[in-house]
N, C-alpha and C positions, 0 to 999 in steps of 0.2 A: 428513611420512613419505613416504619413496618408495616405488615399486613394487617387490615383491621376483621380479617374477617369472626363469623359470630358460630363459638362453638358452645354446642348446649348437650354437656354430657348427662343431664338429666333427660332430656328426650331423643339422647342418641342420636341428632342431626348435624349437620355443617352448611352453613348458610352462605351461599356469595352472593354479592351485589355487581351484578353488572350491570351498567349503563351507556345508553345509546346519547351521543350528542351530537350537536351540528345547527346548523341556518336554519332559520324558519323553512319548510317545504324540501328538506335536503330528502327524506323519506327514510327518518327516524321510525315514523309508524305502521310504516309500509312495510319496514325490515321486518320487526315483530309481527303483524299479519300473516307473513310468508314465513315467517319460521313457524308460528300457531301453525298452517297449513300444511306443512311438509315435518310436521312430527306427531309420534303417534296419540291419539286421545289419553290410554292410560303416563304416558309420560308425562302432560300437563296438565295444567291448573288452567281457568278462564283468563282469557284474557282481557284486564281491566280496561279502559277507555275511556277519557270525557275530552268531547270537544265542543268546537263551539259552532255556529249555525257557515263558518268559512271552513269548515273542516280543517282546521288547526287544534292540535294538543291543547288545552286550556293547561293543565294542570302535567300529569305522567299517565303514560301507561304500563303496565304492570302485565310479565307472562311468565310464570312460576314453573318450572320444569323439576322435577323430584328424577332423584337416579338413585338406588340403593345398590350398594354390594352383590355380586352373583357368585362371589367365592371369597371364602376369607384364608389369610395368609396366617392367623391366629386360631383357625380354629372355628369350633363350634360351640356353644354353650348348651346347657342341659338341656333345653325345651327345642334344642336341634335346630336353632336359629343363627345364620350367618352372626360372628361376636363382630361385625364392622357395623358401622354409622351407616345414616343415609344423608346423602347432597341432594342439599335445596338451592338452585339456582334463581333468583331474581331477577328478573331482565327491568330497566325500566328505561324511558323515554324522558327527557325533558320537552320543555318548550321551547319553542325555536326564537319566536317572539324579540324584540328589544324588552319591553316592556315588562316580560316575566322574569328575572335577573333575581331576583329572590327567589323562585321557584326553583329557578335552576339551581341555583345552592343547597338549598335543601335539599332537591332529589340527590345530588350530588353526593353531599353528606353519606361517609360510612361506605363507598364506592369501593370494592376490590378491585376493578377494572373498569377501563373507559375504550368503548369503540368509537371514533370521529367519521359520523356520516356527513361526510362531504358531496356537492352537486359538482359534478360534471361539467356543464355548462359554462364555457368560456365566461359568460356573464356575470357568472355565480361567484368567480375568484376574490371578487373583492368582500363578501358575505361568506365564503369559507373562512378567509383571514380571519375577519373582524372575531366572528363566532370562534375559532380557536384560540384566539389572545384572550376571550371571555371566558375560554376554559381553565385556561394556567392562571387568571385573575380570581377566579372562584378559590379553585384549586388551592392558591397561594393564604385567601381567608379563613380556609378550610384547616389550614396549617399541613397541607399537602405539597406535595411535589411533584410537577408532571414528566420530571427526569426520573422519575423511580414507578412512577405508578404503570401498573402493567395497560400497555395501550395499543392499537390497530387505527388504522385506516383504510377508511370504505370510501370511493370515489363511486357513489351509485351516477343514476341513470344516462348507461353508457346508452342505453337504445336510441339517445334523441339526436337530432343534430347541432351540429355547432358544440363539439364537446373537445375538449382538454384532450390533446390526441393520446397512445398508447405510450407513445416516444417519450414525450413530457411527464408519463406518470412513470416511468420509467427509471427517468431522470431524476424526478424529486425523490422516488422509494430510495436512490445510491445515493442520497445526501442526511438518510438518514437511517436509523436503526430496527425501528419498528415496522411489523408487516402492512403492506399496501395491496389491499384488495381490489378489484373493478366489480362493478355489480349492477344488476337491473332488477331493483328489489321488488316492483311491479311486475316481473315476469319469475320471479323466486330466485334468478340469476345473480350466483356468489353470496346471496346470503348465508349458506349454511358456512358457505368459507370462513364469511367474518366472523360469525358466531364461532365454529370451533378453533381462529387462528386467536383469538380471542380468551377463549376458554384456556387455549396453550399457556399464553405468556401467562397469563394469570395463575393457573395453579400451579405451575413451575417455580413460580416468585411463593407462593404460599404454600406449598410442599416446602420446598426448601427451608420457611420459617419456619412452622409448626408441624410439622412429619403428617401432615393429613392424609395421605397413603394408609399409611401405620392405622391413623382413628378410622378411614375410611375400610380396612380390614381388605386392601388391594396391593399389587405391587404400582410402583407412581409410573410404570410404562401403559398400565392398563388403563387408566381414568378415560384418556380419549376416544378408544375403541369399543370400552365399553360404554362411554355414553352414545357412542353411533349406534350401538345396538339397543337399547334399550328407547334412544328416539324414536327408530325403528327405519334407519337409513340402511341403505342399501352398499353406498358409495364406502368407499376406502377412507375413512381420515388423512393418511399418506398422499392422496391424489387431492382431498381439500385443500389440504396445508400447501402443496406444491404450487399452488395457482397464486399465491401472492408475492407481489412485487419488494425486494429489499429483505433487510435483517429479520430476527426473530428475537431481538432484545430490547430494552427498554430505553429509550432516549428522546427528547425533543425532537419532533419533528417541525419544519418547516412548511405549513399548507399551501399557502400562498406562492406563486410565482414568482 
């Protein structure tokens, strides 16, 4: 499978589509509120939202993060403007829902990358499952593959009790390939993780296809550090990425116990 991502060399942008998925209440929109909140106003866009009166996603929600060039590896054009692109990152959300299974295909649709927000809660293992096998099932209609598509896992709300111990996520991240995060996206905890372990496999897999570095007018070791800075983080990238459990490449993972 290649990368589908959307280059528009008439408006000098680069577009990715990242997507949150997971069980109803796994705290898909919770992730994105806490990233809205811990980056800076001029690096995003509003964030979209429609729910319904149970406070469930009805439909996606949508948090558009713009990061342009701070130095070009080509140079400067006449009018002394960095000659590199600017990245436009889409974040959006499905519904968690049985019922919205169409929606979720749709949001789905055109997806550079997927992060699987998973619950915690012992309880929740058998609604982790189901909602993962719903993802390689979309995936598969999609004429996608979830053995190639750049992907993460997020085991949010460690703060409760009665949760999937440390040991156990442990255990599933060395059965498989892709990074596994813990997180308490209610208190901001490991979200930026997933978001930037996230952003890694992704543009890694899409550098690699289309040299977006080269259009982005960066070197491809800089994409990360410089979108920490331009979010307007503080923290290291190197100390995000460190905190995740397992590989940093793309493979089926197993959610389920």
């Amino acid at each position: 499978m290649r990368g589908i991502v959307q280059i528009n060399f008439g408006g000098r942008e680069i577009a990715l589509k990242l997507v949150y998925y997971g069980p109803a209440l796994s705290g898909k929109t919770t992730n994105l509120r806490s990233l809205h909140h811990l980056t800076t106003e001029t690096s995003r866009g509003r964030l979209m939202t429609l729910e319904t009166r149970d406070d469930r996603t009805l439909f996606f929600d949508m948090l558009p993060l713009t990061l342009r060039a701070e130095t070009s590896v080509t140079g400067a054009d006449r009018a002394g403007t960095p000659a590199g692109m600017t990245l436009r990152i889409k974040i959006f959300t499905v519904p968690g829902q049985v019922l919205h299974a169409s929606t979720r295909r749709l949001v789905l649709q055109g997806a550079d990358g997927v992060a699987f927000i998973a619950d915690s809660q012992i309880s929740e293992t058998e609604h982790n499952a189901a909602s993962f096998l719903d993802l390689r099932r979309n995936l598969k209609e999609l004429n996608l593959s979830v053995k190639e598509l750049p992907l993460v896992i997020q085991f949010n709300k460690r703060d409760l009790d009665r949760i999937r111990s440390d040991e156990e996520l442990a255990a599933l991240a060395s059965r498989g390939r892709e990074p596994v995060f813990r997180a308490s996206a209610v208190n901001g905890d490991g979200v930026l993780e997933t978001f930037f372990g996230l952003l890694d496999v992704t543009w890694r897999k899409l550098d690699r296809e289309h040299q977006l570095a080269k259009l982005l007018g960066i070197a491809s070791t800089e994409l990360l550090p410089m979108a920490a800075r331009q979010l307007g983080l503080e923290t290291d990238v190197a100390t995000l990425l460190s905190s995740c459990l397992g590989g940093t490449t793309q493979r089926t993972a197993e959610v389920s116990s």
